[in-house]
C-alpha positions, -999 to +999 in steps of 0.1 A: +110-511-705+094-473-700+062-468-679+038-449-702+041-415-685+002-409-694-008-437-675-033-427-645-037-391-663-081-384-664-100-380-690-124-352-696-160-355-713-159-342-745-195-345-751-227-372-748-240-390-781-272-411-787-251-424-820-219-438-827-213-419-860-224-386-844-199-394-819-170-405-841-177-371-856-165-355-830-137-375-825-123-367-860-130-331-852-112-333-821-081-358-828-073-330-858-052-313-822-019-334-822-022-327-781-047-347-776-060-385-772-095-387-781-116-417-776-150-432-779-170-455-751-202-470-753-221-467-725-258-483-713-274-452-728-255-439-765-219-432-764-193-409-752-162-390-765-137-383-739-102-366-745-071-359-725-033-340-729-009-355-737+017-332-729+031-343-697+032-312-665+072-309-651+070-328-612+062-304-586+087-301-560+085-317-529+080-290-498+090-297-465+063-301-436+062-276-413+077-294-384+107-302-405+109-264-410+105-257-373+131-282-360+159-267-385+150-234-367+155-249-335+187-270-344+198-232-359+195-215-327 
């Protein structure tokens, strides 16, 4: 089974709505972008569309610490 790399990603606010159909408008504008997820939520107060990428960044690579750094200098000398 594959973990859904979007998992844990954020979402950004797209914009605030006092309606549901003024904010499914905007989704359909928006989800017209193939790189995106759009979605609505209702909240207390109207409705909100929120959208995220969903092309995945390459893993950053892992640095060493600084004391790792300084006691392969030492070990060098």
């Amino acid at each position: 089974m594959e973990a859904n790399t979007l998992f844990g990603r954020p979402w950004k606010i797209a914009g605030r709505f006092d309606t549901f159909e003024a904010a499914d408008k905007k989704r359909n504008q928006l989800s017209s972008n193939k790189n995106l997820q759009v979605k609505v939520k209702k909240q207390l107060k109207g409705f909100v569309v929120k959208t995220r990428s969903v092309e995945v960044d390459p893993p950053k690579e892992e640095r060493k610490s600084r004391k790792k750094q300084r006691k392969e200098k030492a070990s060098d000398r």
